[in-house]
C-alpha positions as CSV (number, residue, x, y, z in Angstrom):
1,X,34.7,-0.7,-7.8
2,X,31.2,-0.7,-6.7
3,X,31.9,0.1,-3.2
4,X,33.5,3.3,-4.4
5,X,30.8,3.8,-6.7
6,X,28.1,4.0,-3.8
7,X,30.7,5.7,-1.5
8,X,30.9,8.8,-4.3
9,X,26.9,8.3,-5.1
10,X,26.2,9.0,-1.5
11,X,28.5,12.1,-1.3
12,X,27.1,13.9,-4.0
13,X,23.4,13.0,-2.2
14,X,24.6,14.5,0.8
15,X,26.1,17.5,-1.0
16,X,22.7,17.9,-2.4
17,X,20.7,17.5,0.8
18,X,23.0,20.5,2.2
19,X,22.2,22.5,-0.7
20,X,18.3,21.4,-0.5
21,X,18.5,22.2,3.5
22,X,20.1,25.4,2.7
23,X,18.1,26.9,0.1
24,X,14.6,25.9,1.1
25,X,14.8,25.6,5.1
26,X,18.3,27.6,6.5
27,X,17.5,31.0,4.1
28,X,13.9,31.1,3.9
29,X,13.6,31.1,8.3
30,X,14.9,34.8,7.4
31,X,12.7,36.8,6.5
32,X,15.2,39.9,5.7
33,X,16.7,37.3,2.8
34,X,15.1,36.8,-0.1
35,X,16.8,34.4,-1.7
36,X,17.4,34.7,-5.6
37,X,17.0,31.4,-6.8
38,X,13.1,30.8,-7.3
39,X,12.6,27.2,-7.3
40,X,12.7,26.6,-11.0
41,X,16.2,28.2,-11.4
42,X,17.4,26.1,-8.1
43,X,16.3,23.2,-9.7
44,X,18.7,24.4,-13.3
45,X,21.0,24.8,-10.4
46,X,21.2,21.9,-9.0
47,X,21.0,19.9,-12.6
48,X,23.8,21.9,-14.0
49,X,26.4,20.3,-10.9
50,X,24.7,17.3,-11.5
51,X,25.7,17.5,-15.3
52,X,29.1,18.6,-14.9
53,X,29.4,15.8,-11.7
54,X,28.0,12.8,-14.6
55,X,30.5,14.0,-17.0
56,X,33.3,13.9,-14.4
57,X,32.3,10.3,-13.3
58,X,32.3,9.6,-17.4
59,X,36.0,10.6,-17.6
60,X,37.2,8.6,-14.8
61,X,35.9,5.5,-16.2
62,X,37.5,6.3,-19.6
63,X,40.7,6.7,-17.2
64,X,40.5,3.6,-15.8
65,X,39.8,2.1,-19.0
66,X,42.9,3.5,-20.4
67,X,45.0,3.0,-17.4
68,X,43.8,-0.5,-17.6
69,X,43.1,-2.0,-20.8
70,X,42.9,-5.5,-20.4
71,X,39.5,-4.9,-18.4
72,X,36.2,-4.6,-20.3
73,X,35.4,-1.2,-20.5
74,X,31.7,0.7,-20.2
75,X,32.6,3.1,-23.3
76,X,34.1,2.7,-26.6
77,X,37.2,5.6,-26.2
78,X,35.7,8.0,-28.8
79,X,32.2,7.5,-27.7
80,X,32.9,8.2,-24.2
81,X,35.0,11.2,-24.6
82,X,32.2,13.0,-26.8
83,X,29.7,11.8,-24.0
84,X,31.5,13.8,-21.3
85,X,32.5,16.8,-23.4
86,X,28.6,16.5,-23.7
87,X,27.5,16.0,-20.5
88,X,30.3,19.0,-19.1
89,X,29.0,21.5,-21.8
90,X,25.2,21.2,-20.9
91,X,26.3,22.1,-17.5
92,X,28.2,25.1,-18.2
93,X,25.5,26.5,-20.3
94,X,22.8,26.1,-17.8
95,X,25.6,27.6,-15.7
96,X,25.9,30.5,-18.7
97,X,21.8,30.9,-18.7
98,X,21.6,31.5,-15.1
99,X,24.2,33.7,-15.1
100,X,23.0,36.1,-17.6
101,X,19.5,35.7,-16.1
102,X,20.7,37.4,-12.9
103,X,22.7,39.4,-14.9
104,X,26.2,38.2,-13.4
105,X,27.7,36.9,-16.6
106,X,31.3,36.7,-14.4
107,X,29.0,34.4,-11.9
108,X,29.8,31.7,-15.4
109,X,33.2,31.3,-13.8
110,X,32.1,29.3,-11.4
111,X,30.8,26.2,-13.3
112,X,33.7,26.7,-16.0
113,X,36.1,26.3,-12.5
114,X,34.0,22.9,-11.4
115,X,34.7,21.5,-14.2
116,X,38.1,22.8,-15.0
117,X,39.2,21.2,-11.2
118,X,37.0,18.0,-12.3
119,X,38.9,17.4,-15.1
120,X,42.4,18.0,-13.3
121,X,41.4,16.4,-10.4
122,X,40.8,12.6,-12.6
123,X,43.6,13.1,-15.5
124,X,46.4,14.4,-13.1
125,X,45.8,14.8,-9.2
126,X,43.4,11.5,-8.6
127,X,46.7,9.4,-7.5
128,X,49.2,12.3,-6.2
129,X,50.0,11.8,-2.6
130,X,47.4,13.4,-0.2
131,X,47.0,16.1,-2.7
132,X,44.4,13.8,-3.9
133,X,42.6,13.7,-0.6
134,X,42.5,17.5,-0.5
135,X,41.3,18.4,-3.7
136,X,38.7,15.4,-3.7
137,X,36.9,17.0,-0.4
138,X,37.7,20.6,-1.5
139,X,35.8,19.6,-4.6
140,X,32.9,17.8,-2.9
141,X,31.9,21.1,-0.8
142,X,32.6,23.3,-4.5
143,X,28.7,23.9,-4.8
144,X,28.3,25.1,-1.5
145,X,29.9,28.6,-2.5
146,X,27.9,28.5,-5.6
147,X,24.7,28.5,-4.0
148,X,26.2,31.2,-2.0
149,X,27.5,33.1,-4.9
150,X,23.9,32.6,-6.6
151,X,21.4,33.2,-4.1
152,X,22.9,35.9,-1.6
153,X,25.2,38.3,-3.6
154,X,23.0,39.3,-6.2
155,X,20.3,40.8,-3.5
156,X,23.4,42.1,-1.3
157,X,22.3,46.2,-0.5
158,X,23.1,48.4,2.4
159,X,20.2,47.2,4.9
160,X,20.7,43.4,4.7
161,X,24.9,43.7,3.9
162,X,25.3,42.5,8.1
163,X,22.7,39.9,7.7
164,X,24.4,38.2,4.1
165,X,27.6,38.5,5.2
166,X,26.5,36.6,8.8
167,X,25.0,33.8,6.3
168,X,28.1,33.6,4.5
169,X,30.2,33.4,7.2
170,X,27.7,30.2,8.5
171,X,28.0,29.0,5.3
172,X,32.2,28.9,5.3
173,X,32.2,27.3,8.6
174,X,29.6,24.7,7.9
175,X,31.7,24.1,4.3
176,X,34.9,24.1,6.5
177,X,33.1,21.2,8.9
178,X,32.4,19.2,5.4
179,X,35.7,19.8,3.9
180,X,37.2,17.8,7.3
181,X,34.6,15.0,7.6
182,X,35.0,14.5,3.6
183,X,38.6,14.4,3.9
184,X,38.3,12.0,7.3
185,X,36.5,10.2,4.9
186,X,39.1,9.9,2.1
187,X,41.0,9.2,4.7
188,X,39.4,5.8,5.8
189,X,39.0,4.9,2.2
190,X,42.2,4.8,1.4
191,X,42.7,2.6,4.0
192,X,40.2,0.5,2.8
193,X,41.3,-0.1,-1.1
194,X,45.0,-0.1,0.0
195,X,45.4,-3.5,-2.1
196,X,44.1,-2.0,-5.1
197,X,45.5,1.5,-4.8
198,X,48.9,0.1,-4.5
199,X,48.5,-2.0,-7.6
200,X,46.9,0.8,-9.5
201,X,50.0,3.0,-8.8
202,X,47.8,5.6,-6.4
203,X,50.0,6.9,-4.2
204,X,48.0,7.4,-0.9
205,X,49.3,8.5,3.0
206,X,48.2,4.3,3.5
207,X,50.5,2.9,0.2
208,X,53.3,4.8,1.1
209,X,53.6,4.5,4.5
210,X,51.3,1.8,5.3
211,X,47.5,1.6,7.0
212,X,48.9,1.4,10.9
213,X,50.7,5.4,10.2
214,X,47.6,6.3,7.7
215,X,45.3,5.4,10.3
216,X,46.7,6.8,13.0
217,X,47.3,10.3,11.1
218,X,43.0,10.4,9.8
219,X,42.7,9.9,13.8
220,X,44.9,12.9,15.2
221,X,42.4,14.7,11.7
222,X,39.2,13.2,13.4
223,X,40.4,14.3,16.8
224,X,41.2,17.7,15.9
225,X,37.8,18.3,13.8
226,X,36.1,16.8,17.1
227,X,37.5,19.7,19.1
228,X,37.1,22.9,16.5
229,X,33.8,21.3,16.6
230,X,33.3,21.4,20.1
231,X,35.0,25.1,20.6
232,X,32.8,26.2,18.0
233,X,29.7,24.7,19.6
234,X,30.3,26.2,23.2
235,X,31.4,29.7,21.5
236,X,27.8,30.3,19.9
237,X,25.3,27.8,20.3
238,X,25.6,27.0,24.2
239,X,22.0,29.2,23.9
240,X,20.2,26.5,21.8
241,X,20.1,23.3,24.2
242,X,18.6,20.8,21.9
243,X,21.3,21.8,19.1
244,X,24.1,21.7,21.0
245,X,23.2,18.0,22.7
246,X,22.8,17.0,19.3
247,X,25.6,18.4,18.1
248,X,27.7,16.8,21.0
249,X,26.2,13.3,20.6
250,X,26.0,12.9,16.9
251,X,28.4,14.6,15.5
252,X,31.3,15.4,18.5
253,X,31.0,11.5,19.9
254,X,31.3,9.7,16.9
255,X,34.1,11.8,15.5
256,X,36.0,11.0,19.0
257,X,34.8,7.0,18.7
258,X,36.3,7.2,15.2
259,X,40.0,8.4,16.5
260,X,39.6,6.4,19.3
261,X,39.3,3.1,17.1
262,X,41.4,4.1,14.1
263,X,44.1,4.6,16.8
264,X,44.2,1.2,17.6
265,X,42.6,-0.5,14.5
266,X,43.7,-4.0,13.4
267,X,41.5,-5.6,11.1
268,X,39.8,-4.5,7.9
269,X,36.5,-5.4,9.6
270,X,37.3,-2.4,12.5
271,X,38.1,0.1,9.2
272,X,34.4,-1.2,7.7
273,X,32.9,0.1,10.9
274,X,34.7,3.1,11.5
275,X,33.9,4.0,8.0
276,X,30.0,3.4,8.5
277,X,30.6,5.8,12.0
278,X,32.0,8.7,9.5
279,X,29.5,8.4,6.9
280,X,26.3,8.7,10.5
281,X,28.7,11.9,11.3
282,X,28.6,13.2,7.8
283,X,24.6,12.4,7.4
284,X,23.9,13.9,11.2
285,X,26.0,17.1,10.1
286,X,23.9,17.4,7.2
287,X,20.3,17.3,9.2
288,X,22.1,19.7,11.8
289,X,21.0,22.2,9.2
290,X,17.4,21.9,9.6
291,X,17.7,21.5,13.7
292,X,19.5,24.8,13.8
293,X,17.2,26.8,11.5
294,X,14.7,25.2,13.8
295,X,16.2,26.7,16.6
296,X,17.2,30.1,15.1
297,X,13.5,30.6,14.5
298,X,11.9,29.7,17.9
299,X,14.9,31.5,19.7
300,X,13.4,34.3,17.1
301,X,10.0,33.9,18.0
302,X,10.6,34.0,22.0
């Protein structure tokens, strides 16, 4: 339990770096994009997920607890439940003040749908069979689109429309290359806690069919993110040298390493590293962000 722990804490740092890279590096290199979010209201941002994310992890372990009461538990039941209705509602309203500060009330919907998926994700998808694996990853890159929602639509006019629509376009590629590595990652897990997923009644690709087929089935997903990667990479950024060597060494290369291995991985040991190798892929893809604003500004510039 507190390997999975740090595995979920370091997801939701990551997410948080790509928001941070996003908001204060990727859209402020563009000078035609003012982004909407001032710092203090990014910050409200950021602590409303956060919020809603704390109250999420509450409800799990009240879950477990219940799935599993001979274990001592972290809450008492009723205590636990009024802890993440408290935690969820705080986050929804910072959600509801920022929404009527922009004056975008419908822009609410978007924290009340985090935390709807949240909650359905834990009481009824967490152990349905890949389904699981989807909605965790979907859920991971959620706050991606709400930074877009937040600080790109509300400036959107006729002179900048090409320009926002170009950044959202990034931006659902870049959440697209998340979604994969997150799921690659779920993936590997699973592979990992197949002893106690099977006796906690999950029903994962590696529980049902066992870790040789789940393996080899995150490696044909590795192998294919490797090469959308790659075509995307020679399609637009064969311009931007330094990018695209990174791109190909730390994020293409250890993608292929990982379906190279997990197609012929034995021990738990060779899953251990494999996993490390995703979670350098995921961490490299994050920083990408920075290298390619970087780029976009002295390719700018010249």
């Amino acid at each position: 339990m507190k390997l999975l722990r740090k595995k979920q804490l370091q997801s939701v740092i990551q997410v948080c770096c790509v928001l941070l890279l996003f908001h204060l590096v990727y859209f402020k290199q563009q000078a035609a994009i003012l982004t909407v979010l001032n710092t203090g209201n990014f910050l409200l941002f950021i602590a409303s997920l956060i919020l809603i994310v704390l109250g999420g992890w509450v409800l799990y372990l009240l879950t477990v607890q219940e799935e599993k009461p001979h274990l001592n538990g972290s809450f008492k039941n009723l205590n636990g439940y009024y802890l993440y209705f408290g935690l969820t509602v705080i986050g929804v309203a910072i959600g509801f003040y920022l929404s009527n500060h922009f004056g975008k009330p419908s822009f609410l919907a978007f924290f009340i749908l985090q935390a709807v998926l949240l909650y359905s994700f834990i009481t009824q998808w967490r152990k349905s069979f890949i389904w699981s694996n989807i909605l965790y990853a979907f859920l991971l890159i959620f706050p991606i689109f709400g930074l877009a929602l937040f600080d790109l639509v509300p400036q959107i006019n006729e002179y900048n429309y090409g320009l926002v629509l170009l950044n959202f376009n990034f931006l659902a590629d870049f959440s697209i290359l998340l979604f994969l590595l997150f799921l690659i990652q779920s993936g590997i897990q699973d592979i990992l806690f197949r002893p106690s997923d099977y006796m906690g009644q999950k029903r994962t690709l590696a529980v049902k069919y066992g870790s040789k087929i789940a393996a080899k089935s995150t490696a044909v997903l590795a192998a294919l993110t490797a090469l959308l990667l790659l075509t995307y990479t020679l399609m637009y950024l064969t311009a931007h040298s330094s990018l695209f060597l990174y791109i190909l060494l730390l994020m293409t290369a250890p993608l292929l390493y990982i379906a190279f291995e997990l197609w012929q991985a034995k021990t738990r040991r060779n899953i251990t590293i494999i996993h490390l190798v995703i979670q350098i892929a995921i961490w490299t893809s994050v920083f990408s962000i920075a290298l390619l604003t970087y780029n976009l500004s002295t390719y700018v510039t010249s």
